[in-house]
N, C-alpha and C positions, 0 to 999 in steps of 0.2 A: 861814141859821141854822147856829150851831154841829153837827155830824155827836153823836151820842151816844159817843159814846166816855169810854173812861177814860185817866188819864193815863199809864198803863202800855202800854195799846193801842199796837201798831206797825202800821203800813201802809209796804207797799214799794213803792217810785215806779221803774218802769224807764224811762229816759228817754235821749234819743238828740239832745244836742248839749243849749243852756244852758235851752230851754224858757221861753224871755222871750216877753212876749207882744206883740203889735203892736197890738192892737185890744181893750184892757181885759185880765182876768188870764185866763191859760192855767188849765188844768186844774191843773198845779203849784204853783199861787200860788193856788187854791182849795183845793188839800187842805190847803197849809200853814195857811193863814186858818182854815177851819173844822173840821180835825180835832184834838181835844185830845191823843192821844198821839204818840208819836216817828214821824216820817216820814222813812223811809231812800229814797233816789235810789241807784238804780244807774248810773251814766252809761254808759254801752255807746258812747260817739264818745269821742275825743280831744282833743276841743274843750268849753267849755260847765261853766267853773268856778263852780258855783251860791255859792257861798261867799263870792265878791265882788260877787254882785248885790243892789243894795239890795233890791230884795223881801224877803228872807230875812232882813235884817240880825235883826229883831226873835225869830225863832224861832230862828237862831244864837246869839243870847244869852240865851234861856230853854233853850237846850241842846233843842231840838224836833226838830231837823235833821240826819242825819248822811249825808254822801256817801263812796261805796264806789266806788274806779276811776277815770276819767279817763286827764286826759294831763298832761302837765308842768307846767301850772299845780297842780295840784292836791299838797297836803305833806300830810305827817304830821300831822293835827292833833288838839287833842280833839274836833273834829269830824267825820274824816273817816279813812278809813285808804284812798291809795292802791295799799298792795301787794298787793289784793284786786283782781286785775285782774276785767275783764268775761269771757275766757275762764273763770275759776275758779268763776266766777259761772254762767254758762253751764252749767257738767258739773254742779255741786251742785244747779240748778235742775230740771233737764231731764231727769236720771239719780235712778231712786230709790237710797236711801241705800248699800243694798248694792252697786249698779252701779259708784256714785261708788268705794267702798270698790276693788272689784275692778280697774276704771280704771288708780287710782292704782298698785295693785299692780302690775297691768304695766311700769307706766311705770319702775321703778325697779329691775326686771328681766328685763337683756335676752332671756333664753330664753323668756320669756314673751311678747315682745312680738307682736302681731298680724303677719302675713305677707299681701305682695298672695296673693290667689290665681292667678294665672296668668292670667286670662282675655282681659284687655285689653291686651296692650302697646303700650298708649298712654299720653296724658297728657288728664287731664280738666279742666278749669276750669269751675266752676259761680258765679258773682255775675254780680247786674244792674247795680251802678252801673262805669259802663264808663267809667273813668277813665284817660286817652291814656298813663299809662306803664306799665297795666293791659294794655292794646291791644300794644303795644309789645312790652313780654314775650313776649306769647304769639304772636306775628308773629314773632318771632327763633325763640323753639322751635319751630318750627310746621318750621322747616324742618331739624331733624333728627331729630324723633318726630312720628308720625299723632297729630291735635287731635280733642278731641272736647270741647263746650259743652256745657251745661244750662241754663243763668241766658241772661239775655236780652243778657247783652255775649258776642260771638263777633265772630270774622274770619271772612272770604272763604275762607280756606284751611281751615278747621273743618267738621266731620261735626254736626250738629246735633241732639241725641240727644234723644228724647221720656219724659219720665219716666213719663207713663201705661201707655204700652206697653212699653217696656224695664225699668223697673223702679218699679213701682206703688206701692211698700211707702215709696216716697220723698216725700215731702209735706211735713214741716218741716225746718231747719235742723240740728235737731237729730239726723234721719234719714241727714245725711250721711257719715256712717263708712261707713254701709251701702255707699252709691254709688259711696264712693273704693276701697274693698276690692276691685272688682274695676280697678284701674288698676292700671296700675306708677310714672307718675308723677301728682302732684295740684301744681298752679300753686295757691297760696296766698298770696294779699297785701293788707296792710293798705290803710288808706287813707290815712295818713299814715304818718312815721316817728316819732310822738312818744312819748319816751319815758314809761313810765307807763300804754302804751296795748298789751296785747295779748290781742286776741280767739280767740273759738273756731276761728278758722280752722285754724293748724295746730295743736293739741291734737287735734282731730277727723281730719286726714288723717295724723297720727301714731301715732294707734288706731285707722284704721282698715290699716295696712300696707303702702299705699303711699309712695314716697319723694316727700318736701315737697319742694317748690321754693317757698321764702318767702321774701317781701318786707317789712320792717317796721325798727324801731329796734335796738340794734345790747342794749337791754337784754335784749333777746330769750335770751343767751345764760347771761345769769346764772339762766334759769329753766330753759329747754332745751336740751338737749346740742350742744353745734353740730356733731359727728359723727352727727346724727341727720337733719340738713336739709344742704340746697342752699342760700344765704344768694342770692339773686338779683343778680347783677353784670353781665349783661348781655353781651358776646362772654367772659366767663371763665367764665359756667353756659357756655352754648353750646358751648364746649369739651370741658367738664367730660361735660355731657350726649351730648356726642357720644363721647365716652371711654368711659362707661356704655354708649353702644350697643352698643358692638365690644368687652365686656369683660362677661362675666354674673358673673364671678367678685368682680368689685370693685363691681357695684351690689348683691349679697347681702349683701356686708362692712355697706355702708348698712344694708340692712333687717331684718337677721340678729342681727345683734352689738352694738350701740347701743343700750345705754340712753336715754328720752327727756326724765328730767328730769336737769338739768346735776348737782346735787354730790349727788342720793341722798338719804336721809332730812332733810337741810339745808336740802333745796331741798321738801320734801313740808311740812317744819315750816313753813318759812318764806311759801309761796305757796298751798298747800292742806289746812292741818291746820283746815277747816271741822268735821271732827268729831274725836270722840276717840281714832280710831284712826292718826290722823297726828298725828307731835310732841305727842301728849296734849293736842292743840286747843287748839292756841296763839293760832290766828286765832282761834279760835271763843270763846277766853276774855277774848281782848283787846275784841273787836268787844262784847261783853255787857259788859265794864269801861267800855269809850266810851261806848257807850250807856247805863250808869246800871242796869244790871241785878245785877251783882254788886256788892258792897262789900269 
């Protein structure tokens, strides 16, 4: 039976790839069917454009549906705004309002920005899905800075670090700033390179003041500074990173001096003005026009 709802009622769907079902409707094709107000999906993969799946045809055309993120399938539409990546999504969910606000303020001035603390001079890598160019990466660093794992993907050459005991305080994804703060380097990489697709990963090892090494699509740069990461290329980091060893002065330059988002208020309007105090909530007025809230 239909959910009680009203038709102004929103429910937000986070969903992680197209959420088709194989064996009758998924959980996603039950709230579309039985809830009467607008149902937003966040898609958090890169994969998984709900937009062209017949299920939805009929709530895409009573305007029911509107998807937030993805990966290059997904456009501009009246249904959908992909420039609302799932990292952006991520800080405004998981951070309360003031946090987000403070965040953002760092990121667009460099004297503010977070600092490693000194403690580790290593490199940390934290995810479980252990994907062979994932593997690969951290096998080449491995052999010119000490490795250290948390997530359940590591190599042979890796220190295996227990979050219970070393650092407690760490339990969600969202705790990982905490973790990278004490490293000097953080290995960060997508899982694809699709454009349209970038996650909390290095937002999170950017605030927290370690230097990124990250892997992903190349749109990366129109939102973060690319003086602020390592772009992964495989023997030219390795280089790089070995340069940085034997040089304290030119990996400070990195973490010191760099702004993290790429063009500055432009870049705060355009990718994270969820509220009013970026670009006077430009996402935030668009996203409420799409969805039928404002007039």
């Amino acid at each position: 039976s239909r959910a009680p709802s009203a038709s102004k009622d929103v429910i937000v769907f986070g969903m992680h790839g197209p959420c088709l079902g194989i064996k009758g409707p998924t959980a996603m094709q039950r709230v579309v069917r039985d809830f009467a107000g607008m149902v937003v999906a966040i898609n958090g993969e890169s994969h998984g454009n709900i937009l062209e799946d017949s299920h939805y045809r009929s709530a895409i055309a009573n305007h029911q549906l509107f998807q937030m993120g993805g990966g290059s399938s997904v456009q501009d539409t009246p249904y959908s705004m992909p420039n609302i990546f799932y990292g952006t999504v991520v800080l405004f969910n998981f951070f309360p309002k003031s946090e987000y606000t403070k965040l953002l303020s760092l990121s667009s001035d460099s004297s503010l920005r977070p600092k490693w603390n000194g403690q580790r001079s290593k490199l940390i890598f934290f995810v479980s899905n252990c994907i062979p160019f994932r593997v690969k990466a951290l096998t080449e660093l491995s052999t010119v800075v000490e490795v250290e794992t948390a997530g359940a993907c590591t190599i042979p050459q890796a220190r295996r670090i227990s979050l219970a005991s070393e650092f407690p305080t760490v339990k969600y994804h969202w705790h990982n700033p905490e973790l990278f703060r004490h490293y000097k380097y953080c290995l960060v990489m997508e899982n694809t390179n699709s454009s349209g697709y970038l996650t909390e990963k290095l937002i999170y090892a950017l605030l927290a003041g370690c230097l990124p090494i990250y892997w992903g699509h190349p749109q990366v740069y129109d939102v973060i500074d690319s003086r602020s990461f390592l772009m992964y290329k495989s023997k030219e980091t390795v280089d790089t990173l070995r340069y940085l060893e034997s040089n304290a002065s030119a990996y400070w330059e990195y973490v010191q001096h760099m702004p993290i988002v790429a063009h500055g208020n432009e870049t705060l309007s355009s990718y994270f003005s969820l509220t009013q105090e970026f670009g006077n909530g430009a996402l935030q007025q668009k996203l409420h026009e799409r969805m039928g809230f404002l007039t």
